[in-house]
DOTOR-825940 format. One record per residue: residue number from 1; residue in one letter; x, y, z of N, C-alpha, C in turn. Coordinates in nm, 3 decimals. Layout:
residues N
{NUM "A" {X Y Z} {X Y Z} {X Y Z}} ...
//
This chain:
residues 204
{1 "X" {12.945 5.580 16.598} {12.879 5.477 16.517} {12.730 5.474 16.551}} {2 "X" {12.631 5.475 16.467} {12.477 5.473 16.484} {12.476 5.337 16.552}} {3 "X" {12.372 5.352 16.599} {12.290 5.199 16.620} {12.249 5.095 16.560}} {4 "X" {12.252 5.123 16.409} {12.207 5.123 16.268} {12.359 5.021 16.237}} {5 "X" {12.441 5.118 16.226} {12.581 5.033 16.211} {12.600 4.898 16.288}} {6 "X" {12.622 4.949 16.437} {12.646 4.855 16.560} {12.539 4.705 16.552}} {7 "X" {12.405 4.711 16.449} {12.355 4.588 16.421} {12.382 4.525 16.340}} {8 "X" {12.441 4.609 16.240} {12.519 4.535 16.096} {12.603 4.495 16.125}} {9 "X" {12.757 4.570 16.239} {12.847 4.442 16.302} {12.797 4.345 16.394}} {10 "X" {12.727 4.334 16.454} {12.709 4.231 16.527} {12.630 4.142 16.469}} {11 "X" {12.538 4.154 16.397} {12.494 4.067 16.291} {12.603 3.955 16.167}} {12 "X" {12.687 4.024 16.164} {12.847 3.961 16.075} {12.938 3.891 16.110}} {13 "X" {12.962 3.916 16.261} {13.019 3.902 16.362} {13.095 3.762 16.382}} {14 "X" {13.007 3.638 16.337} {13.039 3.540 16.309} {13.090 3.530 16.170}} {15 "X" {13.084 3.561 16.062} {13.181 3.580 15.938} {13.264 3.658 15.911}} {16 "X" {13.306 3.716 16.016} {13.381 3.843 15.954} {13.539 3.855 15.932}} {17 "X" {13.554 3.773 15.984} {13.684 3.662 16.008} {13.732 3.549 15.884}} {18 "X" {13.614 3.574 15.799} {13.650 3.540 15.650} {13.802 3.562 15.585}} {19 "X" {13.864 3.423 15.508} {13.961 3.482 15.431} {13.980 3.610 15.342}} {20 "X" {13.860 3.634 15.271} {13.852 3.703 15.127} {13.844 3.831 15.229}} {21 "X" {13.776 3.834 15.333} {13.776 3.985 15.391} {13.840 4.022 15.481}} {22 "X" {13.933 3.947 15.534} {14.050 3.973 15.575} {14.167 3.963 15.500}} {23 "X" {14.168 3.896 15.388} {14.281 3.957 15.334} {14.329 4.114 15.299}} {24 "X" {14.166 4.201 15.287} {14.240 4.337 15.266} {14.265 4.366 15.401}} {25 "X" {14.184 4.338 15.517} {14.172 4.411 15.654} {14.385 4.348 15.693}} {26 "X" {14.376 4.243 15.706} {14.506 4.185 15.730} {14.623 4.271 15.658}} {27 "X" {14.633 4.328 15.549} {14.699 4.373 15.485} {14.691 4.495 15.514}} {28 "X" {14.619 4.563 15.527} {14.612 4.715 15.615} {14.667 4.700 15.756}} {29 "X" {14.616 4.645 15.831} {14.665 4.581 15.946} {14.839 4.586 15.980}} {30 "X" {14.902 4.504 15.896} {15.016 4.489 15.878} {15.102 4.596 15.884}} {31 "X" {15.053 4.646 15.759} {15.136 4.787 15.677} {15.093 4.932 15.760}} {32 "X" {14.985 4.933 15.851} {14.939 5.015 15.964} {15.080 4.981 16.099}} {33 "X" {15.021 4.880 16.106} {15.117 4.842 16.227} {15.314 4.852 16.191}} {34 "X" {15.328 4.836 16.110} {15.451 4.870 16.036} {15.522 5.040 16.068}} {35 "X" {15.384 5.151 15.986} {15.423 5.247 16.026} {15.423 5.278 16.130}} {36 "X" {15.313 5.266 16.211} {15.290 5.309 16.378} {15.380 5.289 16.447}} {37 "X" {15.480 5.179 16.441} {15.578 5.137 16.537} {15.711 5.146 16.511}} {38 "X" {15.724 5.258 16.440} {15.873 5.272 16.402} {15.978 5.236 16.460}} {39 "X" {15.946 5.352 16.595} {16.008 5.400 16.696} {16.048 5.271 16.840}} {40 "X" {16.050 5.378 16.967} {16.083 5.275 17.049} {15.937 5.158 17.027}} {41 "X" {15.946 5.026 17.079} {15.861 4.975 17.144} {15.733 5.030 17.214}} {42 "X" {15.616 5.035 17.192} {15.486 5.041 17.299} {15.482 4.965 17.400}} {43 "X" {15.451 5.052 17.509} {15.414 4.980 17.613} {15.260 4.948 17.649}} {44 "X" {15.200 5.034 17.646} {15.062 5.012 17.635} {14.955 5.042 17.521}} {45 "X" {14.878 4.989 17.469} {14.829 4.979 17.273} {14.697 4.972 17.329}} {46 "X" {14.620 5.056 17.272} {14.445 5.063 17.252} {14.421 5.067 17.071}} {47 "X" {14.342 4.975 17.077} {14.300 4.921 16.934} {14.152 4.986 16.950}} {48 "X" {14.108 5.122 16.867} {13.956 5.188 16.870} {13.941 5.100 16.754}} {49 "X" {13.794 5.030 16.783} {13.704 4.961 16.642} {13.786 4.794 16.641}} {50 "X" {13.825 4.759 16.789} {13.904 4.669 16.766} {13.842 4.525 16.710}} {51 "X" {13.703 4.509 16.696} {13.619 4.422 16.601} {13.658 4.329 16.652}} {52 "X" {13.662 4.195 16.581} {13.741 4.039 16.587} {13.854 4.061 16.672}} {53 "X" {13.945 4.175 16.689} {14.069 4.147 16.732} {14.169 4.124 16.657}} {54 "X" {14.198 4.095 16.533} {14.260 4.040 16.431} {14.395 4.136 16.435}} {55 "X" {14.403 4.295 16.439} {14.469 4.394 16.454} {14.549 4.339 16.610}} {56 "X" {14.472 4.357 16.707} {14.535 4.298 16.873} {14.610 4.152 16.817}} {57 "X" {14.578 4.092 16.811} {14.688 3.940 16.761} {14.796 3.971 16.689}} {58 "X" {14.780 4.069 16.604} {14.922 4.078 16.559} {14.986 4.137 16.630}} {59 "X" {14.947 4.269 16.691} {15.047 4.355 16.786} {15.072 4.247 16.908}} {60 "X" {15.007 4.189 16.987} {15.061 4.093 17.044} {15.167 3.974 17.002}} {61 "X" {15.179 3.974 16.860} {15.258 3.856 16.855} {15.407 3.937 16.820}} {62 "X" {15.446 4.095 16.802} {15.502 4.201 16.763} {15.572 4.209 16.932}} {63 "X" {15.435 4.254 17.008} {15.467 4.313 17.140} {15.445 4.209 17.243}} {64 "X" {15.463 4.076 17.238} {15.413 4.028 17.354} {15.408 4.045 17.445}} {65 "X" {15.511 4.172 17.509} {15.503 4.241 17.687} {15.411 4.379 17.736}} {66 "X" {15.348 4.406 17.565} {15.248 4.510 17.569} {15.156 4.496 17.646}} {67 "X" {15.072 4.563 17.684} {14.942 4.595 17.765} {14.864 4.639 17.666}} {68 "X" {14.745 4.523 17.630} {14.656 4.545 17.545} {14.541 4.582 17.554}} {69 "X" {14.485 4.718 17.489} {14.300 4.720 17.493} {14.271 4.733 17.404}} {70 "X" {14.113 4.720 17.387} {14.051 4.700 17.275} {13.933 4.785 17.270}} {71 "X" {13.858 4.856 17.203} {13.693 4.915 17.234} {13.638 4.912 17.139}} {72 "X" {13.532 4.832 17.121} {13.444 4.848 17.000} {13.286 4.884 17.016}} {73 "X" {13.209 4.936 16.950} {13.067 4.948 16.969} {13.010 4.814 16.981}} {74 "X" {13.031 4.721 16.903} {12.980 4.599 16.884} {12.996 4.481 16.976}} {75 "X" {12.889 4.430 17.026} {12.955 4.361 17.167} {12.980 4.208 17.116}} {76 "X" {12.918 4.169 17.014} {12.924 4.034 16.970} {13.058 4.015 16.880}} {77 "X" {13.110 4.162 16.803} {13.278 4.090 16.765} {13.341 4.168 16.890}} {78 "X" {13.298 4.192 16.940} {13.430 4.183 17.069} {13.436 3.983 17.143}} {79 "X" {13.331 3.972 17.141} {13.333 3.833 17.184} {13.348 3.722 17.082}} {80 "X" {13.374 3.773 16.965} {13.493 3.645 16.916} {13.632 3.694 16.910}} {81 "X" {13.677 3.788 16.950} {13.750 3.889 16.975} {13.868 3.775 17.089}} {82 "X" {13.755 3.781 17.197} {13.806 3.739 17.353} {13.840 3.577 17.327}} {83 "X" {13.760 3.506 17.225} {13.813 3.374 17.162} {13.907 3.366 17.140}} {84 "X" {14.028 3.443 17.138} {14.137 3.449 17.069} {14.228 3.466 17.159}} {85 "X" {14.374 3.390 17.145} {14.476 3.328 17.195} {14.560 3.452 17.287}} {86 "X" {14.520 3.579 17.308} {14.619 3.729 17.313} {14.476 3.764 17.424}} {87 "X" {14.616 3.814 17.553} {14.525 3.875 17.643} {14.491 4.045 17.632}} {88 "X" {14.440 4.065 17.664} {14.337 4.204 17.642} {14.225 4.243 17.679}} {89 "X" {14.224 4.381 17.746} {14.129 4.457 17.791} {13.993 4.490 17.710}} {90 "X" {13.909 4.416 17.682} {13.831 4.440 17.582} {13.682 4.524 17.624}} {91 "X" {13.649 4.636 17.575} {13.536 4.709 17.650} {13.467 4.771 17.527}} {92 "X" {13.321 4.714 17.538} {13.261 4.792 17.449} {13.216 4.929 17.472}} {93 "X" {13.211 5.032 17.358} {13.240 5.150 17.409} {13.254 5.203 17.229}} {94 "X" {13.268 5.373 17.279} {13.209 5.392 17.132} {13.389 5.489 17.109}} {95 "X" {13.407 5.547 17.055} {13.530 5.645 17.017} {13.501 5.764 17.086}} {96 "X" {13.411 5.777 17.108} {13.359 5.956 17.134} {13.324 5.973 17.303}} {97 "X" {13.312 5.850 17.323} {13.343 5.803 17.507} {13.408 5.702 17.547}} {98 "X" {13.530 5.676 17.566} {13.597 5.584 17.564} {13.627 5.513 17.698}} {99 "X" {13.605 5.423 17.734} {13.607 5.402 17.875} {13.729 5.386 17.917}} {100 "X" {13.824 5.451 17.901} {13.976 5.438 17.934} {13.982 5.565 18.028}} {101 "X" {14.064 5.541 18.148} {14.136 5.691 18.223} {14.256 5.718 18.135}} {102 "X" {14.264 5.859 18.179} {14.300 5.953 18.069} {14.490 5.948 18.142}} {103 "X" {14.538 5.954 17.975} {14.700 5.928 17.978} {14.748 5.791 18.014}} {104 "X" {14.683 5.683 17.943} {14.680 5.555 17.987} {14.796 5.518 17.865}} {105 "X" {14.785 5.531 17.743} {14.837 5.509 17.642} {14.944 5.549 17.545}} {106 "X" {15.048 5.423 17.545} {15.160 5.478 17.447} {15.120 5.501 17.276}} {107 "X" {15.042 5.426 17.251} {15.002 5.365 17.119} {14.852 5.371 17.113}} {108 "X" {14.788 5.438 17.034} {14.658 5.428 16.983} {14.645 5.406 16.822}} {109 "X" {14.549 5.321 16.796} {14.552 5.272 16.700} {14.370 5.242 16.628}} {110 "X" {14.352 5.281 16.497} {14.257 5.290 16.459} {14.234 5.257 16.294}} {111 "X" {14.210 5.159 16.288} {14.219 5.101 16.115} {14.089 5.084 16.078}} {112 "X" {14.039 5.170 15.975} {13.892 5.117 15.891} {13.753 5.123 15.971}} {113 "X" {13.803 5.222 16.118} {13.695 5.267 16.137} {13.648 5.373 16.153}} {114 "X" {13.755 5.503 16.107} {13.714 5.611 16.085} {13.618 5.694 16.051}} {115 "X" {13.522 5.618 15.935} {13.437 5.636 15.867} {13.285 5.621 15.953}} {116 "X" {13.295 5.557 16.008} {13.168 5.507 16.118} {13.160 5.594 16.222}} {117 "X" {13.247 5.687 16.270} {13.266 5.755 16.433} {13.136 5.820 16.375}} {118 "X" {13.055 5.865 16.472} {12.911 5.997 16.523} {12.985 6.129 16.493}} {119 "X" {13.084 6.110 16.574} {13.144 6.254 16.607} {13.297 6.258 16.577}} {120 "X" {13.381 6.285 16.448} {13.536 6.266 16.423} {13.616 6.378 16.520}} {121 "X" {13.581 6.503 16.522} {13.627 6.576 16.653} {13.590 6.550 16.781}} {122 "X" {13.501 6.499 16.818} {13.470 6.416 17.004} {13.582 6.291 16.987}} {123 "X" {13.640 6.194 16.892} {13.674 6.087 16.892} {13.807 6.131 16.887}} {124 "X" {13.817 6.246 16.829} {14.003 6.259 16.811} {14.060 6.320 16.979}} {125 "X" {13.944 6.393 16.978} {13.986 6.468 17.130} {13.959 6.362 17.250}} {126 "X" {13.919 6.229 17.253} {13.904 6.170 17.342} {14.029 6.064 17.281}} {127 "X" {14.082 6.023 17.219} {14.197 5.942 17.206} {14.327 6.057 17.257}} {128 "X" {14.302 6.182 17.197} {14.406 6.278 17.298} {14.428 6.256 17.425}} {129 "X" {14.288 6.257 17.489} {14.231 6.281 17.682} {14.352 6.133 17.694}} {130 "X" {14.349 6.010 17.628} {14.391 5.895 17.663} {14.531 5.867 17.647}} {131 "X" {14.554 5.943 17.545} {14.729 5.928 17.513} {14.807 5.970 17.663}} {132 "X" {14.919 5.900 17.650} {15.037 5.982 17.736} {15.094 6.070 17.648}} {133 "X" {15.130 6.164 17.731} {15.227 6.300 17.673} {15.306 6.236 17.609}} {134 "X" {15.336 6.277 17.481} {15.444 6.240 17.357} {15.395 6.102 17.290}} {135 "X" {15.258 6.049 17.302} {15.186 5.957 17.283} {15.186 5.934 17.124}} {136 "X" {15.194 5.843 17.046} {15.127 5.804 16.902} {15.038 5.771 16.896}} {137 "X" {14.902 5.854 16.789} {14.811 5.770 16.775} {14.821 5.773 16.614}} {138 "X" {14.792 5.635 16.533} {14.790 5.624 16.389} {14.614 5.567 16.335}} {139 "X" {14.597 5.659 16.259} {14.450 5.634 16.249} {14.480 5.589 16.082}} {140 "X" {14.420 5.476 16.029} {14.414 5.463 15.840} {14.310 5.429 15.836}} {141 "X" {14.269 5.525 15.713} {14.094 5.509 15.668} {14.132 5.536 15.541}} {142 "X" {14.032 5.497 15.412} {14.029 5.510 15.295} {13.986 5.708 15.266}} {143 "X" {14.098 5.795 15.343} {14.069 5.904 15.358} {14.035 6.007 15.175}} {144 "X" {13.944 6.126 15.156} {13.964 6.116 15.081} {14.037 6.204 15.000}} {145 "X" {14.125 6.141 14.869} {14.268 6.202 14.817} {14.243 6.206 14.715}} {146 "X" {14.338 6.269 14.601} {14.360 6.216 14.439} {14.174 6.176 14.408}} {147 "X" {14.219 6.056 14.366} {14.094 5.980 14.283} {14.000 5.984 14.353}} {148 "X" {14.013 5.994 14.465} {13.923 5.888 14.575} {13.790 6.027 14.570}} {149 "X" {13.861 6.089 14.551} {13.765 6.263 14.563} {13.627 6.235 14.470}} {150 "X" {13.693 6.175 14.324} {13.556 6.138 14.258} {13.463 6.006 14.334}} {151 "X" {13.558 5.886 14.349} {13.521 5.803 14.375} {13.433 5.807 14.484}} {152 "X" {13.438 5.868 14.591} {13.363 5.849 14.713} {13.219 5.905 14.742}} {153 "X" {13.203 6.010 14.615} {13.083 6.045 14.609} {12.963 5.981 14.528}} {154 "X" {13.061 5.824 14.470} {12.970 5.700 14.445} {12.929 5.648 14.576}} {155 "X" {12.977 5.644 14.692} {12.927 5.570 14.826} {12.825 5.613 14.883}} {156 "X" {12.782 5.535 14.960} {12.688 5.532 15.036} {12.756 5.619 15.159}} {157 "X" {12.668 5.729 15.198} {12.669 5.840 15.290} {12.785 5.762 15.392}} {158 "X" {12.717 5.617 15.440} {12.820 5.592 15.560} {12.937 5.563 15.560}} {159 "X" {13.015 5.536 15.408} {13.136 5.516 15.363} {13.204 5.614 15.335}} {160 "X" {13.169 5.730 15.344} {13.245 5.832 15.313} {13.313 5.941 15.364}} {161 "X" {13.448 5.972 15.379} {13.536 6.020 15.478} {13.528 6.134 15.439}} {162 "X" {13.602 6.211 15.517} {13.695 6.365 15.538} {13.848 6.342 15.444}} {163 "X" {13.883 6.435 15.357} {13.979 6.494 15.344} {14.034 6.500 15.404}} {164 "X" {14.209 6.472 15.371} {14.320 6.434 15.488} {14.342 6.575 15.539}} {165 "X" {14.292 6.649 15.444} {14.373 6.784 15.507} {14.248 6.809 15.631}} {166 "X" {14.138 6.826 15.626} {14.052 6.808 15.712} {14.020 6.703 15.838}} {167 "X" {14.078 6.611 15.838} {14.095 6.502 15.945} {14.249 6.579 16.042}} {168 "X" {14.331 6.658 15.937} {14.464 6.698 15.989} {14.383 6.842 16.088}} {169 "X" {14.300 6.866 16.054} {14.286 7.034 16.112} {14.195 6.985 16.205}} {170 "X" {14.125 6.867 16.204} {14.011 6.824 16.300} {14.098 6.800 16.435}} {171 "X" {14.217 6.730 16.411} {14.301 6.641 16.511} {14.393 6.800 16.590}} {172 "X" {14.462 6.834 16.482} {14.516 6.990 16.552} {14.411 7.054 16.685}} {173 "X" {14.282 7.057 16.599} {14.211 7.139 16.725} {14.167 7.014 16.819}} {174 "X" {14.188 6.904 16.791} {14.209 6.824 16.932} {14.341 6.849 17.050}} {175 "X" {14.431 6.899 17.014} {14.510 6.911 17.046} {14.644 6.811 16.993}} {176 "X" {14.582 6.729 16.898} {14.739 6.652 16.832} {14.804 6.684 16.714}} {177 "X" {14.963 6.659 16.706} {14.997 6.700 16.634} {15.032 6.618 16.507}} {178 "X" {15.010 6.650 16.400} {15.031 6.570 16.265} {15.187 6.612 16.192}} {179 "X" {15.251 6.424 16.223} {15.375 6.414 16.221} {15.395 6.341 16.067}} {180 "X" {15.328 6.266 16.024} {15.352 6.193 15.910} {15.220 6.139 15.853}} {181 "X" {15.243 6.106 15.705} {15.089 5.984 15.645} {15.216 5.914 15.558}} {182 "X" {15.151 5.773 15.518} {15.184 5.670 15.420} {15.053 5.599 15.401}} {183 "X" {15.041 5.568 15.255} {14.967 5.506 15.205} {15.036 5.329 15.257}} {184 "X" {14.910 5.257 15.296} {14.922 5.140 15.376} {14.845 5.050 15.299}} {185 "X" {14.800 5.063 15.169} {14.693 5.010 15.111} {14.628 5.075 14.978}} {186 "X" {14.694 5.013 14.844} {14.659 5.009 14.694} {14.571 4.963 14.629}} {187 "X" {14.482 5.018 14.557} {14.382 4.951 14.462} {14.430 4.990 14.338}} {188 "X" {14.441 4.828 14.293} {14.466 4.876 14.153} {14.629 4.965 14.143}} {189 "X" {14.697 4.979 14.234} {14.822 5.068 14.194} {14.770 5.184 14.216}} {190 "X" {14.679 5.211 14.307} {14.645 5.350 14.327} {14.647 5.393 14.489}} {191 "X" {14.656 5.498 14.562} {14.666 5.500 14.689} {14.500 5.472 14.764}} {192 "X" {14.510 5.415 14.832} {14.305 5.329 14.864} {14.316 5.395 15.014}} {193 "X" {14.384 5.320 15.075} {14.399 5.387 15.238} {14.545 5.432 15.278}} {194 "X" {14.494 5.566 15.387} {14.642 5.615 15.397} {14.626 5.611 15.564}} {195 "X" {14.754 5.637 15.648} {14.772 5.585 15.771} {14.830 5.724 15.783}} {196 "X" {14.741 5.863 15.908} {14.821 5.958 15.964} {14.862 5.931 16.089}} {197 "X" {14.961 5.948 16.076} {15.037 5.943 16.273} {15.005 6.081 16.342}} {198 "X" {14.957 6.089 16.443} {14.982 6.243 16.531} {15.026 6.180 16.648}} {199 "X" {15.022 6.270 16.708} {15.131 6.283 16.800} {15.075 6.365 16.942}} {200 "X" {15.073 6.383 17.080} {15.029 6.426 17.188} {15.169 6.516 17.274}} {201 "X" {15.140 6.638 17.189} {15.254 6.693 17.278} {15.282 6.634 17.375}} {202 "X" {15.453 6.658 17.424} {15.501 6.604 17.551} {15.613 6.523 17.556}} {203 "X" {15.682 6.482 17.673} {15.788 6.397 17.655} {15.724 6.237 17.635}} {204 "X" {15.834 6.181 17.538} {15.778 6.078 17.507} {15.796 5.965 17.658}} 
//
């Protein structure tokens, strides 16, 4: 994330927690956290871009015996973040250096901030360094698919993603493996954001 970005969240920081703009974030949120957790239970959950926290409150109210972290660039929504009722490791910190020791994590988790990382191969290979062997990490970004192919080349440079098949070959040469996607989020009846799971060789 630029520096450029990191003043626009912390500048928001106090509104961002809005109904109208959390209703889509909440709703991704949900339907993210839905797929990610199929399986057994997480024991330990890192939320990259964890902003407000809004994502951590729910997995806490899901996992209450989880071990929660959080890392965001932005130090002012991490601190309405820490306002909030759910304990957690909260460290500002960017994706591409993550202040976590490495193999800490059952669950990594990354919603709607894909688009912002500096570096999408430094960020995939450092949520690898952090996973435990046989680790999940589920990343959903408004990746781009179908429609979205025209659509995104209306955005503004900083809104605009990688091709799933390209986020899939970025993460491979991280070393993870791509196990599944579901669309987690419709516009209009159309697919808006999709949620890939990979996976960290190894026993789970």
């Amino acid at each position: 994330m630029t520096y450029h970005d990191v003043g626009r969240f912390d500048a928001r920081a106090d509104t961002y927690d809005n109904p109208a703009l959390q209703g889509f974030f909440g709703a991704v949120h949900r339907a993210t956290l839905e797929f990610a957790t199929a399986g057994a239970p997480p024991r330990t959950i890192l939320d990259v871009g964890a902003g407000t926290g809004e994502l951590l409150a729910l997995v806490h109210a899901r996992f209450p015996a989880a071990v929660l972290s959080g890392v965001d660039p932005a130090a002012r929504m991490l601190a309405r973040a820490r306002e909030k009722p759910f304990p957690a490791t909260l460290s500002v910190g960017s994706v591409e250096s993550l202040p976590c020791p490495s193999g800490t994590f059952d669950l990594v988790l990354s919603t709607m901030s894909f688009h912002h990382w500096a570096d999408p191969a430094r960020g995939l290979a450092e949520i690898h360094r952090v996973l435990t062997p046989g680790g999940t990490a589920v990343v959903a970004e408004h990746f781009t698919r179908g429609w979205l192919r025209v659509a995104s080349r209306l955005l503004p440079r900083r809104n605009r993603t990688e091709h799933i098949a390209e986020v899939i070959a970025l993460a491979h040469d991280a070393g993870l493996d791509f196990t599944a996607q579901a669309t987690v989020f419709r516009l209009a009846g159309l697919p808006f954001v999709t949620a890939l799971r990979l996976r960290k060789p190894g026993n789970a």
